[in-house]
N, C-alpha and C positions, 0 to 999 in steps of 0.2 A: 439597774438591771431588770427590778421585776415591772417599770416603768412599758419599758421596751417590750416587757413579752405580754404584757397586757393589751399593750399596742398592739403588738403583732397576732394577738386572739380574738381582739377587737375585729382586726382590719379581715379576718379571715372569718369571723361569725358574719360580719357586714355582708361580704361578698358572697357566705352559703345561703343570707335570708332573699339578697338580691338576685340570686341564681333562680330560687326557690318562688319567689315571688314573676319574675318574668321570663324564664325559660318552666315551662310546664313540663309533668313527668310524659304528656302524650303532645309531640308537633307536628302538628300540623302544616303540611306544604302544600300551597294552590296558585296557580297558577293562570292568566287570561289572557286568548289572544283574540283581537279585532280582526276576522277575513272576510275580505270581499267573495262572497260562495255561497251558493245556498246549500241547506244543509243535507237535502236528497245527494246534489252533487258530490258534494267533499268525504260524505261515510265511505262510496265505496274505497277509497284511496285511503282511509285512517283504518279501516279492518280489516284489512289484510294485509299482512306483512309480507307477500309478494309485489304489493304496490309501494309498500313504504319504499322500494328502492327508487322509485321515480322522482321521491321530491328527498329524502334522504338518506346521502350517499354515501356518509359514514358506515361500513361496513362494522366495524370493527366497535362501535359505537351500538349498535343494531343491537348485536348480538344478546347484549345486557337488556333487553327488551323484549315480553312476548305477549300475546294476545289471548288471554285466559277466558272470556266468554264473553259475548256481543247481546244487546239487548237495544232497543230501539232507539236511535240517536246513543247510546253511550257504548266502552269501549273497557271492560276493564285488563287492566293488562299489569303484568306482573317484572317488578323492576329488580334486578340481581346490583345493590349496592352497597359496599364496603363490607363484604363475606354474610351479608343478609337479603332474603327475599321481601321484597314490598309488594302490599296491593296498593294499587290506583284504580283511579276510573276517569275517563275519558269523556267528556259532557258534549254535545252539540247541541247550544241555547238559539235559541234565536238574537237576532241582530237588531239593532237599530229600526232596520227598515226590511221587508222582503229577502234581498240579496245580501243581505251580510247574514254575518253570523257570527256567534264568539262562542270558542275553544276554551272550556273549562276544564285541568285534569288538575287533577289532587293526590294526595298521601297520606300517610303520620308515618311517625316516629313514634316507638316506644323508649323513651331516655331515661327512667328507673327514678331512684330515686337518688342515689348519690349523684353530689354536685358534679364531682369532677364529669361523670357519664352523662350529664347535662348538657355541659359544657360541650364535651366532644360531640354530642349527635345533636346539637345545635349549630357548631360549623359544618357537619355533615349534611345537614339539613338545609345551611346557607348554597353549600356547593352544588346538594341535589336540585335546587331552584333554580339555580344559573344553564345547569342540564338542560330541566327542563324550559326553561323558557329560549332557550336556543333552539331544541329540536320545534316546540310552538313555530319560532319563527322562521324557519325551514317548513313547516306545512303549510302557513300563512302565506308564506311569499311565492309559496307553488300552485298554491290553490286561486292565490287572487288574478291568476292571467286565465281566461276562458281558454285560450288554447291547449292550455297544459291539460285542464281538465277535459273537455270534448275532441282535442287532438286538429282542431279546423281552429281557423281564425274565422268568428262569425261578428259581420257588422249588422247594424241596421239600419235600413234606406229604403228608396221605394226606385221604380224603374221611369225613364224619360219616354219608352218605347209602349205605346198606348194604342195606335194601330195595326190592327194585323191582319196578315190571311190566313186562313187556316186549312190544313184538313188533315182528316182521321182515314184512318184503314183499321179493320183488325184482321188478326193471323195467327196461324199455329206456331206455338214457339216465339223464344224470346226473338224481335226485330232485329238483324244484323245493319251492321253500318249501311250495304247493299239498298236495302230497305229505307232505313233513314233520309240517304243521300237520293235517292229516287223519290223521295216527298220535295225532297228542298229542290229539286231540280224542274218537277210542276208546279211547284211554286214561284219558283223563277221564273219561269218560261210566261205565266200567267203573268204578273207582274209588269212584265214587260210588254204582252200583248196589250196589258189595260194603260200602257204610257204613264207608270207612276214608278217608285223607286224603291230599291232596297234600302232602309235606314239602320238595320241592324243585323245580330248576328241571330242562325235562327235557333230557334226552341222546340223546346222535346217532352213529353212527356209519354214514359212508357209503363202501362198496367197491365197489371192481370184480372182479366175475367174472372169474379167471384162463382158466376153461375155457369160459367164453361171454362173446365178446365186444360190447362195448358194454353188458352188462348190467351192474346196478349191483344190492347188499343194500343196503337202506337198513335198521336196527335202533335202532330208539327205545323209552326209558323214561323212565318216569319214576318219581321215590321215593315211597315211602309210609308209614302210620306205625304199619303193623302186617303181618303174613301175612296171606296173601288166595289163597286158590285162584284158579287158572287157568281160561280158558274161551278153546276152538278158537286160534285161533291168537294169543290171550293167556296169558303164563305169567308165574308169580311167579318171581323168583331173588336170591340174597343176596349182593351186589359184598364182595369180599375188599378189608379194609379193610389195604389196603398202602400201598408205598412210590409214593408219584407224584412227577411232575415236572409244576409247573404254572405255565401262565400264563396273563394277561389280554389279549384285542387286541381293538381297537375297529376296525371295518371290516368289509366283504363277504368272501365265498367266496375272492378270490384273496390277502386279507389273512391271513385262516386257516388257507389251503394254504401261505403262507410261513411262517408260524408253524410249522406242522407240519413241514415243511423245516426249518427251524432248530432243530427240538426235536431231530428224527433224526440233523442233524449234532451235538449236544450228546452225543448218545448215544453215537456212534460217538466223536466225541475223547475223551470219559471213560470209552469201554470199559464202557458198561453194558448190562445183559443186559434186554432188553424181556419183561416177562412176560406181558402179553397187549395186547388191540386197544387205541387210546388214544379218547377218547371226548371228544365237547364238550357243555360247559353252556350253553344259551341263556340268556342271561341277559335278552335285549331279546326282546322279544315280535315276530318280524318281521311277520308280518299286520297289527299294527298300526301299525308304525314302516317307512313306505316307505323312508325312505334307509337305504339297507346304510353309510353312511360314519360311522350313530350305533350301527351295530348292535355289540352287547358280547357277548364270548363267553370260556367260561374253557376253556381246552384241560386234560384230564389226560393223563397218559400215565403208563400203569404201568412201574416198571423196578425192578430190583435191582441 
């Protein structure tokens, strides 16, 4: 009998030196994720918790999660689990390369010193790491598509369409379609007096005078499919067949100005250098197509 319980004091000293030895009174939980994002992009989205709803849709899950103070790339945020409050912190490291970036957020545990409370906030601690490396993989997999983040689908390419005509007017106020469609139509009209061809669809670019206010350049071309001399305030010129950044959107003036915001913030997080004005393709013919919400347009915007 006292064989057994020496056993059984043994087997139970064994198992408190063991607890004691690899379960620690403070644990430590860390967690990493690999996303394709750079790290300007991905913050606005990880601090604030009015964004968390866009890549994590767990409500209910949320909840138990909030954003206790923001500091440069990090994120600390305060976790409500098993009837205790945790701090964490939220890391944005750099990546591999430029574009990526890796998601560092961490924890402890304070698990005391009896064994048995080891024990527990060490399966606790297992379960909190499965949390968090699911919600990781929920921001990871939201942040790695450019659409999610800038809201556009941007490729990059260069344009086939290298000759063009051109001309500029400026005006008070923003240019109406009126306006537009009245360039592209001496355009045309010229075009065809010079016996050469339409090759594309035309392009637009509309600014505002820094040193006169309310006035607008409006500057329209269109391609063609040879050289052609110039006349009065028609010129020929030959688009430098570079590096673009382009996308498609379907909608009005204030869908195309976000675009163009979205392009610029693309620019600015990848640190690319704009090498000239960026210009739009009409693709829908708006004189004839009343609703702007069918209207198609291809943005380019030159960069290096």
């Amino acid at each position: 009998m006292k064989k057994w319980v020496f056993a059984i004091v043994g087997v139970v000293l064994v198992a408190v030196v063991l607890i004691d030895v690899f379960i620690p009174s403070t644990l430590f939980v860390a967690r990493v994720e690999a996303v394709r994002c750079r790290p300007l992009a991905a913050f606005p989205f990880l601090s604030d918790e009015h964004q968390w709803r866009s890549w994590w849709r767990d409500s209910a899950e949320r909840e138990d999660f909030h954003i206790r103070r923001l500091s440069y790339q990090t994120i600390d945020i305060a976790i409500q689990w098993k009837q205790r409050t945790l701090d964490s912190r939220l890391a944005l490291l750099p990546g591999n390369d430029p574009d990526s970036l890796l998601l560092h957020w961490e924890t402890r545990l304070q698990c005391g010193w009896n064994p048995l409370d080891r024990l527990r906030q060490y399966r606790q601690g297992r379960q909190l790491s499965e949390v968090m490396d699911g919600i990781l993989g929920k921001a990871g997999e939201f942040l790695g598509q450019p659409q999610n983040v800038y809201g556009i689908r941007i490729e990059e390419g260069s344009t086939r369409d290298t000759m063009l005509v051109v001309t500029r007017i400026e005006k008070a106020g923003v240019p109406t379609n009126e306006d537009i469609y009245a360039q592209i139509g001496k355009l045309t009209r010229y075009i065809d007096l010079a016996h050469s061809q339409v090759r594309g669809y035309p392009m637009v670019n509309i600014m505002p005078l820094e040193d006169r206010r309310g006035t607008y350049r409006l500057m329209v071309a269109i391609p063609v499919s040879g050289v052609i001399g110039g006349k009065g305030d028609i010129s020929f010129t030959r688009l430098v067949p570079g590096r673009y950044l382009i996308t498609d959107v379907k909608g009005g003036p204030a869908t195309v100005d976000r675009a163009l915001g979205a392009l610029k913030d693309y620019i600015r997080d990848h640190q690319r250098t704009v090498m000239a004005i960026p210009f739009q393709s009409l693709i829908t013919n708006r004189m004839q197509e009343p609703d702007s919400s069918k209207w198609v347009t291809k943005i380019y915007y030159p960069v290096m």
